[in-house]
C-alpha positions, 0 to 999 in steps of 0.5 A: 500500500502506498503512503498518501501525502498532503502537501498544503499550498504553501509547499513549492509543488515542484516538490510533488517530484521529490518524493519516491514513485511508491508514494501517492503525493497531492496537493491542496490545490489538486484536491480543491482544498486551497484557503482551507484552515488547518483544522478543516484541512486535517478533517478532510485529509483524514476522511480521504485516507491522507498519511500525513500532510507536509506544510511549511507554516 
């Protein structure tokens, strides 16, 4: 099973080529999830079987 990883908005997408083939990377603005606050963002990153979530603030 592949890791699931949120990268939130303020993460460079570029990024999203950083991370090994075997995990599945999305970002906030893929998902339709940019301006969303964090406690919503986790919410929803959790209810979509999201890993973990990478942020830079």
């Amino acid at each position: 099973m592949a890791m699931r990883l949120l990268l939130d908005e303020s993460v460079p997408q570029r990024l999203t080529a950083s991370f090994p083939e075997s995990f599945e990377v999305c970002t906030d603005p893929q998902m339709g999830w940019t301006s969303t606050g964090n406690g919503k963002l986790l919410n929803l990153a959790a209810h979509r079987d999201f890993d973990a979530m990478i942020t830079v603030d």
